[in-house]
C-alpha positions in Angstrom: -17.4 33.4 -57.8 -21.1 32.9 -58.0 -20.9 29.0 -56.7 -19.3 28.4 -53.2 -18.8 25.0 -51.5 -20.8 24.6 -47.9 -18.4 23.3 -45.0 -18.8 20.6 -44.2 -21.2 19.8 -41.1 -20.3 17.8 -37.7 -17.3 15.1 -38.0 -17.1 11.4 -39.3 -19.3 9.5 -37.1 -17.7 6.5 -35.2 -20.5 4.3 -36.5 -23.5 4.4 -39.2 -26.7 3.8 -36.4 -28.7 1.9 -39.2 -31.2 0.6 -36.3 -31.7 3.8 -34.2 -35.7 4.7 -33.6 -35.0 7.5 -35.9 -32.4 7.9 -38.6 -29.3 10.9 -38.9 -29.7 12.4 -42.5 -26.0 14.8 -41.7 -22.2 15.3 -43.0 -20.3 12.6 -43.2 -16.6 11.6 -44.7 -18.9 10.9 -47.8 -21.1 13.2 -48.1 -22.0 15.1 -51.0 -19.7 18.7 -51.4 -23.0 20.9 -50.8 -23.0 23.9 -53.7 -24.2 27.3 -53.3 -26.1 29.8 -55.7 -25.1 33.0 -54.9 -28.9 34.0 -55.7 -30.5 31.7 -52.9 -27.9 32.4 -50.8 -29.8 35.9 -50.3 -33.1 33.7 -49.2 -34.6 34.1 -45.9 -33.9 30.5 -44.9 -37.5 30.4 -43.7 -39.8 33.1 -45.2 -42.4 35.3 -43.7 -45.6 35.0 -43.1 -45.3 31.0 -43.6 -48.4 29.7 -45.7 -47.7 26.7 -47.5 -51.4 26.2 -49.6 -52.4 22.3 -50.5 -51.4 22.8 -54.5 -52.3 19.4 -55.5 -55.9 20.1 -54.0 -55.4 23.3 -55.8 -54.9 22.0 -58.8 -57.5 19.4 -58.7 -59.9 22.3 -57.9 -58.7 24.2 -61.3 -59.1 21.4 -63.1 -62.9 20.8 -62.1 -63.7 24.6 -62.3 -61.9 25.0 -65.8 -62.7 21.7 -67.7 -66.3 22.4 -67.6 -68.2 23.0 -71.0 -71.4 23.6 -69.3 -70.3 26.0 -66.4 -73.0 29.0 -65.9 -71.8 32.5 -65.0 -70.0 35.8 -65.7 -67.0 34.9 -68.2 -68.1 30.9 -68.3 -67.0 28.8 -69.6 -63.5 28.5 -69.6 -63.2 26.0 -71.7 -65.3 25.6 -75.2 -65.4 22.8 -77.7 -64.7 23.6 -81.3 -66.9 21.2 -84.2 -63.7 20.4 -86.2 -60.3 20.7 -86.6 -58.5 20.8 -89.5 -55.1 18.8 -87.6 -57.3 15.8 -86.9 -60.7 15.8 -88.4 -62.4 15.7 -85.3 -63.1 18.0 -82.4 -61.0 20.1 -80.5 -60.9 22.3 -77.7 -59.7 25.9 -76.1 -59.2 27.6 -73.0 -60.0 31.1 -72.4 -56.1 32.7 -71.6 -57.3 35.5 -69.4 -60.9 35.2 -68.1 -63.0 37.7 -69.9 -61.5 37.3 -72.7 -64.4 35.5 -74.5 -63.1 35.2 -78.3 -64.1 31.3 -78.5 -62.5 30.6 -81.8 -59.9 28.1 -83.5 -57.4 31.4 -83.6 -57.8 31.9 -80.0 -57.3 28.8 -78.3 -53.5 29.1 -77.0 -52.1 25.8 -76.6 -49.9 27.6 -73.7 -53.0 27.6 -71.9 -54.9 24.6 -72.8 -52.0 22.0 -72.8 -50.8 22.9 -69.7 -54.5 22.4 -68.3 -54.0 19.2 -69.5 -50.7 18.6 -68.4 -51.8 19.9 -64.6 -55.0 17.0 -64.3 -52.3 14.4 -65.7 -50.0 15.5 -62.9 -51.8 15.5 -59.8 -53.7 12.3 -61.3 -57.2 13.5 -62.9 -58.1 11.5 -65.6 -58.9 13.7 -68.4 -58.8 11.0 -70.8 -62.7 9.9 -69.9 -65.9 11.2 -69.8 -68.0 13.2 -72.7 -64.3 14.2 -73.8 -61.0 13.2 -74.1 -59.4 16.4 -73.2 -55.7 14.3 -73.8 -56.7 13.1 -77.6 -57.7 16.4 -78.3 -54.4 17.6 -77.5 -53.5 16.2 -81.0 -55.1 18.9 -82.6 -52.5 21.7 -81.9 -50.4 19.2 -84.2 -49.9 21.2 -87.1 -50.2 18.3 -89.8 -52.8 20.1 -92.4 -50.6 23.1 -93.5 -47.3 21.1 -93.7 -45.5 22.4 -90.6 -45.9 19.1 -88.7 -45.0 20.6 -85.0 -46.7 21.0 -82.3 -47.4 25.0 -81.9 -49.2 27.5 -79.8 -52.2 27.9 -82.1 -54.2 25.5 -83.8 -53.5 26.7 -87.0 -49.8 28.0 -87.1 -46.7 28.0 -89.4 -44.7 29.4 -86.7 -44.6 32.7 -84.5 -41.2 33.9 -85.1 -40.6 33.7 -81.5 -38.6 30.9 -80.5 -40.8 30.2 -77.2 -44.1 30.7 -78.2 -42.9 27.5 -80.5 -40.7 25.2 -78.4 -42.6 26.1 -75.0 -45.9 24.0 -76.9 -43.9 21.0 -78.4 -42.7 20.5 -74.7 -45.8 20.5 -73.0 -47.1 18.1 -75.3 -44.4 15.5 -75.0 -44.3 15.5 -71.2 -48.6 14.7 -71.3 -47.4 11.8 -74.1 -44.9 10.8 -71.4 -47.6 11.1 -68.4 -50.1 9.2 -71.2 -47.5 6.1 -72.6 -50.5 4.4 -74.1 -51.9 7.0 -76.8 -49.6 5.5 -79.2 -50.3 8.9 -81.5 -49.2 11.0 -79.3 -45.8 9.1 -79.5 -45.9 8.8 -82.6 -46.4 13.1 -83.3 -43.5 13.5 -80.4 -41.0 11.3 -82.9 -42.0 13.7 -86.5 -42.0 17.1 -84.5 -38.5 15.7 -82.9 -37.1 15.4 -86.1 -38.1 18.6 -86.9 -37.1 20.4 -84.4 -33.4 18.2 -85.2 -33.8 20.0 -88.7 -33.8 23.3 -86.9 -31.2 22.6 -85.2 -28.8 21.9 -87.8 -29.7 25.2 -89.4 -29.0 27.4 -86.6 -25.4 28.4 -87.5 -23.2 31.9 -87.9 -21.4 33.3 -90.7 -19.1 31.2 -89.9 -21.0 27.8 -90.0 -20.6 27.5 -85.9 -23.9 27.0 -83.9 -25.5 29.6 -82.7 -29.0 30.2 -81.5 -28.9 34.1 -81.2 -32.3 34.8 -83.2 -35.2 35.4 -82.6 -37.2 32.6 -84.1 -36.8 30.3 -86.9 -39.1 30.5 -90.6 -40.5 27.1 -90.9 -41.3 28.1 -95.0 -37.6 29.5 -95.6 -35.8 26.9 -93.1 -33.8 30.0 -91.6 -33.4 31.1 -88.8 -34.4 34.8 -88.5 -33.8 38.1 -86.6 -36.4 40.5 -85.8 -34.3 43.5 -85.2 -35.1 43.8 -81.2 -34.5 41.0 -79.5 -32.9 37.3 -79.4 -33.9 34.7 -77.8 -30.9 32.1 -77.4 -32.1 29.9 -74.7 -34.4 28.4 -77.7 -31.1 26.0 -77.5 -32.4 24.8 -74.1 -35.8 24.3 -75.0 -34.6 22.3 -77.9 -32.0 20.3 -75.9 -34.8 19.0 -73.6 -36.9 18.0 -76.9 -34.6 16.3 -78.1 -33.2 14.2 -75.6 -36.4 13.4 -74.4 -36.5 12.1 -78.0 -33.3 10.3 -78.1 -34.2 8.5 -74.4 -37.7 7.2 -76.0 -36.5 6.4 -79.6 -32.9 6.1 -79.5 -32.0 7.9 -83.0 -28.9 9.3 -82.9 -29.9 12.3 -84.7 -31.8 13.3 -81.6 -28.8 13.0 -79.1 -26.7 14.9 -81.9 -29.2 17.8 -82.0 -29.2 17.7 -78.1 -25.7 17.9 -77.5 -25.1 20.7 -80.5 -27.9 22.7 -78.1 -25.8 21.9 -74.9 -22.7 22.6 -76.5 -23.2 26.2 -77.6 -25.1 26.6 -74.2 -22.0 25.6 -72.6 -19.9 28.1 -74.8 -21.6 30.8 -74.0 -20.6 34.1 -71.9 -23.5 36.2 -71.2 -26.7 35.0 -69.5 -29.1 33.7 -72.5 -32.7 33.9 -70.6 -35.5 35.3 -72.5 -38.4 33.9 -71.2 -39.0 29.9 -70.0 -36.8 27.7 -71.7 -33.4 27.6 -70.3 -34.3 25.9 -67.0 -35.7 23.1 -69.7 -32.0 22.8 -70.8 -30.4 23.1 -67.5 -32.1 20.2 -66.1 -30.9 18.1 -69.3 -27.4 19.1 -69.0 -27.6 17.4 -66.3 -29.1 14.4 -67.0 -26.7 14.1 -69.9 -24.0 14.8 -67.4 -25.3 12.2 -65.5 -26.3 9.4 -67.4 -23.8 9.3 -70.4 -20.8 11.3 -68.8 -21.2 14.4 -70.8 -19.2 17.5 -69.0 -21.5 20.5 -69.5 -20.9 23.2 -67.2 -23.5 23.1 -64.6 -22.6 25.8 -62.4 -22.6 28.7 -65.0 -26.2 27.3 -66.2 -27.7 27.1 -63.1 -26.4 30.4 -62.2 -28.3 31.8 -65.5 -31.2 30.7 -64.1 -31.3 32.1 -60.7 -29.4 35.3 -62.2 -30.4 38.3 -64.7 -30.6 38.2 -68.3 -28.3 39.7 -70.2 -30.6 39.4 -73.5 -33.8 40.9 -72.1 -33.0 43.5 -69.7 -34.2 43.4 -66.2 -35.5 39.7 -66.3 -34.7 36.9 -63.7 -35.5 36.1 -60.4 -37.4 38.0 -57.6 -34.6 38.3 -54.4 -36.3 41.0 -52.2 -39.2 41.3 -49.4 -42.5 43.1 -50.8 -44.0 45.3 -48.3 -45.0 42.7 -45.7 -44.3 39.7 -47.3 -41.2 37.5 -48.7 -41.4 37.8 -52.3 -37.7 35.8 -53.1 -38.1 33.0 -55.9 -40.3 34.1 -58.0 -39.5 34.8 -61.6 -40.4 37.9 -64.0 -38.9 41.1 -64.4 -36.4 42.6 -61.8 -37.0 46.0 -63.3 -40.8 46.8 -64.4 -41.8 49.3 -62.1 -40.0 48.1 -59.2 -40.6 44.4 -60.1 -43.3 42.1 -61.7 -43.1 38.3 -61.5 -45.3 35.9 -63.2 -47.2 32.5 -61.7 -46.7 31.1 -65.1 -42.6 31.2 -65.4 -42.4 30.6 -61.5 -44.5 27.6 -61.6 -42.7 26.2 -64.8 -39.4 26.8 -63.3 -40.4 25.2 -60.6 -41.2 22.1 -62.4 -37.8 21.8 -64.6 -35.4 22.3 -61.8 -36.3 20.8 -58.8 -35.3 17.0 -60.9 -31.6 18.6 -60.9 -31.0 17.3 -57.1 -31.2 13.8 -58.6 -28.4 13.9 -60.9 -26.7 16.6 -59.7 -27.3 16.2 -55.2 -24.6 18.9 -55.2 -27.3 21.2 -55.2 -30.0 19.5 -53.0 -29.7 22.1 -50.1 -29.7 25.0 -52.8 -32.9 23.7 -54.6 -34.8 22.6 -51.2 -34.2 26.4 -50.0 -35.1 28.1 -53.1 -38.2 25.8 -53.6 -39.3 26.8 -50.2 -39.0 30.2 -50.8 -41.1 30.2 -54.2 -43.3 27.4 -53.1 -44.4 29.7 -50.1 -44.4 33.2 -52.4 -46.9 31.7 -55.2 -49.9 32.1 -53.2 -49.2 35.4 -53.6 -50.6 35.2 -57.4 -54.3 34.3 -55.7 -56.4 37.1 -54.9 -57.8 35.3 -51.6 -54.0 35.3 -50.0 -53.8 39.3 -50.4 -55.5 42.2 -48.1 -58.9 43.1 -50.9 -57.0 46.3 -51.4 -53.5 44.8 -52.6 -55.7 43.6 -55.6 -56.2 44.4 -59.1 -57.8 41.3 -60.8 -61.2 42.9 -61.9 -64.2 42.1 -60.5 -65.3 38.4 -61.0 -67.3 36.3 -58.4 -67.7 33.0 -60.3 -64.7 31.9 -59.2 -65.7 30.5 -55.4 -62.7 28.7 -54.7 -60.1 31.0 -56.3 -58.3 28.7 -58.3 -57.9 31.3 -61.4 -55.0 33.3 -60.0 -53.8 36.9 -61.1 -51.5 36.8 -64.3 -48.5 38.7 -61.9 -47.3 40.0 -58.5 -46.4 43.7 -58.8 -44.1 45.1 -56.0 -46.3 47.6 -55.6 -49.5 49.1 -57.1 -51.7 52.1 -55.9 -49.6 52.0 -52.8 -50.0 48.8 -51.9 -47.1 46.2 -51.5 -47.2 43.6 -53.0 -50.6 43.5 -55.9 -51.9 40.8 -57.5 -52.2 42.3 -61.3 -51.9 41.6 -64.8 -51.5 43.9 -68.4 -55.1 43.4 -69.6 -56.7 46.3 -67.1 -53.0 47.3 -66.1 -52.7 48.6 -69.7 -56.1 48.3 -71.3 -56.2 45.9 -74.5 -58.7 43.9 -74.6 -59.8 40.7 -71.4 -62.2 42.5 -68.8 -60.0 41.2 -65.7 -56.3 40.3 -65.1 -57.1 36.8 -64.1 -54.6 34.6 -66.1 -55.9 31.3 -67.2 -52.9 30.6 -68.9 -50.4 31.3 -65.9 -52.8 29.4 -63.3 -52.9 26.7 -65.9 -49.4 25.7 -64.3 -50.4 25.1 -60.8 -49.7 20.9 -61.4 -46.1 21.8 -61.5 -46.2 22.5 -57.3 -49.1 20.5 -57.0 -47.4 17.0 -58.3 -44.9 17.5 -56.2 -45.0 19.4 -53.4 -46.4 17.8 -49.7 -45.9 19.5 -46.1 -44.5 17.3 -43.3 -45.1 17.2 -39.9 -42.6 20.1 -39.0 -44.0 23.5 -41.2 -41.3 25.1 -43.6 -39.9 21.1 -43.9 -41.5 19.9 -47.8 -41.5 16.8 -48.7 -40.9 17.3 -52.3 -41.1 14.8 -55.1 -38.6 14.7 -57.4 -39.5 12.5 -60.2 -43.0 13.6 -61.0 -42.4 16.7 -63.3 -38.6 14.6 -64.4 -40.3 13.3 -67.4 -39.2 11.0 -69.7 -37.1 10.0 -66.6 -35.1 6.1 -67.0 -36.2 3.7 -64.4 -36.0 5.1 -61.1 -37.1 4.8 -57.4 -39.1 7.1 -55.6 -37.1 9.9 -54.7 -37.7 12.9 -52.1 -36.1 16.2 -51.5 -36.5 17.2 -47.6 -34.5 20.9 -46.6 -34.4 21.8 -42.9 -34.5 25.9 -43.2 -34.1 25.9 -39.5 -31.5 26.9 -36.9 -31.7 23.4 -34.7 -31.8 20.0 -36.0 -35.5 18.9 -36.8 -37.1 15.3 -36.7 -39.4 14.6 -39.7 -41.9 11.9 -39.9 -42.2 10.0 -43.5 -45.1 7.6 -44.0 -44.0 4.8 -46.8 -46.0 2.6 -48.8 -45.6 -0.5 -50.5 -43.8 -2.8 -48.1 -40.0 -2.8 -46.5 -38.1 -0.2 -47.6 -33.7 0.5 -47.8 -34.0 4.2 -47.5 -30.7 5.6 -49.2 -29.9 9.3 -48.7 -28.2 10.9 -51.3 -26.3 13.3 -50.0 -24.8 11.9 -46.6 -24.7 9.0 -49.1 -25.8 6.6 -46.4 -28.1 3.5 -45.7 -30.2 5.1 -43.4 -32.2 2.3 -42.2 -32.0 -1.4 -44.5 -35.7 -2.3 -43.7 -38.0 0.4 -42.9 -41.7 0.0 -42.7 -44.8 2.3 -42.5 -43.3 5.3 -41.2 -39.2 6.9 -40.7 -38.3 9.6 -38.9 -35.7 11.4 -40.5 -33.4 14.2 -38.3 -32.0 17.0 -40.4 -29.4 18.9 -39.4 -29.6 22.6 -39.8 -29.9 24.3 -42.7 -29.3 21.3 -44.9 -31.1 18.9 -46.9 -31.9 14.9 -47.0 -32.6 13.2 -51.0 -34.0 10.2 -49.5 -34.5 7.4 -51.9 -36.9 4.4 -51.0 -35.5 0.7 -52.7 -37.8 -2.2 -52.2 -35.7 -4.1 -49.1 -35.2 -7.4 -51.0 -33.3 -5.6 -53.8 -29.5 -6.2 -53.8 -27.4 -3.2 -53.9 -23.7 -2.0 -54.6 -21.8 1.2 -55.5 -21.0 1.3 -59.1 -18.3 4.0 -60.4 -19.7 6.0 -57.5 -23.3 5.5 -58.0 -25.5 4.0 -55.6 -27.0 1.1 -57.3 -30.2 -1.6 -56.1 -31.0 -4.5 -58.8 -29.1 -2.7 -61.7 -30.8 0.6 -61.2 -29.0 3.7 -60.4 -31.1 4.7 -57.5 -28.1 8.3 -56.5 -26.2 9.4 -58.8 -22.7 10.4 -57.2 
């Protein structure tokens, strides 16, 4: 059995201490049934060496470096502005998706690499709307109005790749920036077309048999069929697709949306062998359980979550890094298991990180899970930096106008040269074409741990946001994911803002303290994990059909 219920920690207390100096985030007669994944059960609780880099000053360091037209040096700029495009009759932009890789053209600007720049500065607050340009308008442009296909793609002129990720992957990073951007009223307005495309799709993914089924490898937007390629499938496109469309549904209530999500979930939840191909199915794990959460839908959580910390079983070898490279804990990260010894990514580790950390909201089963396993990757990814890495244990390509390191290595190799772990990439790895193996396009994620990931006062203990990369998320209060990976019970200061706060934990399912101000401290029990949720004091709360409810808001799910 790959899921495996915790036992339960201490006793019922004799009395809830809402007015102790500190507060007790452990078990309790009501607390939340913790829920194992076999996968992070094989974790170091606390990794080795423990670095935890600032990612949010990361990020805001990529940003500066990459959005910078007039940068001087070797392989720079990064970023170039195109005259015209043919989408929006205005300009447009690219972003170089290895550096050295200097084909500045319409057909080379990657919206896997430029919109998730964008995305990034929108999600640790960098305001790439202003200035000489509006980097978020410009988005627009991989909107593929002037040759019919109206979806947002990868390229800038596209009918489709015929592979399913290389065209969901884009259509998703554009509606979270329209969600992170509420006022551009076209980017809303693109979101709601592409949806219904995409609702189109859906309907036409069926067998033989007329029963849905997403086992192809992409779809022919000229033919409207689905279409195999002969070598591989890609069903977790249903994933990608689920989170499209319910995003849709939650923003512009058509039905047809929430039908084409819940087809997705369905033949997700009907399926026996691992889907995974690339990115998408944590997408659709997170919005199974959303859906399971907020309008009672029974999709099989367990068995999808399990996919995602598992193997594939429809591209051999890929999944999730469980082992110790040379010196360093290397568990977390995502790639292949198989490719000479191992080979994760920064780009699917940092976008995995992103779509499932939001599960401990509606799902807090799995809060101790998630806080263990975010630890581990959270402290892994540095690893894709050449400065974190012995000069030997890298293979980037030589490139010094990149100061502050914030373009990081495209993957971590288990070993390279006889060195374990290497920072590496294909380009030099197997010769075809950018002068380095520095991956624009894979650093371009770093806002997905640099939104929502802040150390505490006790290192190893995050303090991890969980509402920043939900998007599209229904009105909620701020929420926070703390996991203890220690031995002994740890005390963990939180600074608040904004007045008196009811802190609500989520998983003892407590009132931990009814009118907190300035600062908490929190003591977590061993090995487990506190959600704490901060209400405004003055709101009136209740449990409602075992949710945890302040002034009509769900602020726990049960």
């Amino acid at each position: 059995m790959n899921f495996t219920k915790l036992s339960l920690l201490g006793i019922v207390q004799a009395s809830i201490l809402l007015y102790y100096p500190f507060s007790i985030c452990q078990a309790a007669s009501l607390m939340v049934d913790q829920y194992n994944i076999e996968a992070v059960q094989q974790m170091p609780n606390l990794p080795q060496p423990l670095h935890i880099r600032n990612w949010k000053k990361l990020t805001q360091e990529y940003i500066h470096f990459v959005f910078n037209p007039e940068a001087k040096g070797k392989y720079l700029p990064l970023v170039w502005i195109l005259p015209y495009s043919d989408n929006t009759g205005k300009p447009c932009f690219g972003i170089s998706s290895y550096v050295g890789d200097n084909k500045q053209s319409t057909a080379n600007a990657e919206g896997i690499a430029a919109l998730s720049s964008v995305l990034s500065g929108e999600l640790v607050g960098e305001n790439l709307q202003s200035g000489k340009y509006n980097y978020v308008k410009m988005c627009e442009a991989f909107y593929n109005r002037h040759n019919g296909t109206d979806l947002v793609l990868n390229n800038l002129d596209s009918a489709g790749s015929g592979s399913f990720w290389y065209d969901i992957w884009p259509q998703i990073l554009f509606d979270a920036i329209s969600y992170k951007c509420p006022n551009s009223i076209s980017m809303r307005n693109i979101m709601k077309r592409s949806s219904l495309q995409w609702a189109g799709v859906t309907s036409k993914m069926v067998n033989g048999e007329g029963k849905p089924d997403f086992n192809y490898t992409g779809f022919n937007f000229k033919t409207r069929k689905p279409v195999k390629n002969g070598k591989w499938t890609e069903p977790d496109s249903a994933a990608g697709i689920a989170w499209i469309e319910f995003a849709a549904w939650t923003r512009f209530h058509n039905p047809a949306f929430l039908t084409s999500a819940k087809t997705c979930e369905s033949f997700l939840s009907q399926e026996s062998i691992n889907p995974l191909y690339e990115n998408l199915l944590p997408w659709g794990v997170v919005t199974a359980a959303r859906m399971n959460a907020e309008i009672h839908t029974h999709y099989p959580l367990n068995k999808m979550l399990n996919w995602c910390f598992g193997t594939s079983a429809v591209r051999p070898g890929w999944g999730m890094i469980e082992q110790k490279w040379g010196h360093y804990d290397c568990y977390g990260l995502i790639g292949s298991t198989t490719d000479h010894g191992g080979y994760a990514f920064a780009m699917n580790s940092f976008a995995q990180a992103g779509a499932l950390l939001p599960i401990v909201r509606y799902a807090p089963q799995y809060a101790t899970a998630i806080g263990k396993w975010m630890l581990n990757l959270t402290n892994a990814a540095r690893l894709f930096y050449s400065n974190q890495l012995p000069a030997s244990h890298n293979f980037g390509g030589e490139w010094s106008a990149d100061p502050l390191d914030v373009i990081a290595c495209e993957g971590l190799r288990v070993s390279w040269n006889g060195d374990s772990p290497c920072a590496t990439g294909d380009p030099l790895t197997y010769n075809w074409g950018p002068k380095t193996n520095l991956a624009v396009y894979g650093s371009s994620y770093c806002g997905m741990l640099g939104a929502v990931v802040q150390t505490t006062n006790v290192p190893g203990i995050l303090k991890l946001d969980c509402l920043k990369t939900d998007f599209d998320h229904g009105t909620a209060f701020p929420t926070y994911l703390f996991y203890n990976p220690y031995s002994v019970t740890k005390r963990v200061k939180v600074i608040l803002t904004g007045g008196r706060k009811l802190l609500y934990d989520a998983v003892s399912r407590k009132i931990i303290n009814k009118s907190a101000a300035k600062q908490e401290w929190l003591e977590i029990a061993p090995h487990s994990a506190c959600l704490l949720v901060e209400i405004p004091a003055a709101d009136k709360h209740n449990m409602v059909n075992g949710n945890f409810v302040a002034n009509g808001i769900v602020a726990a799910y049960r």
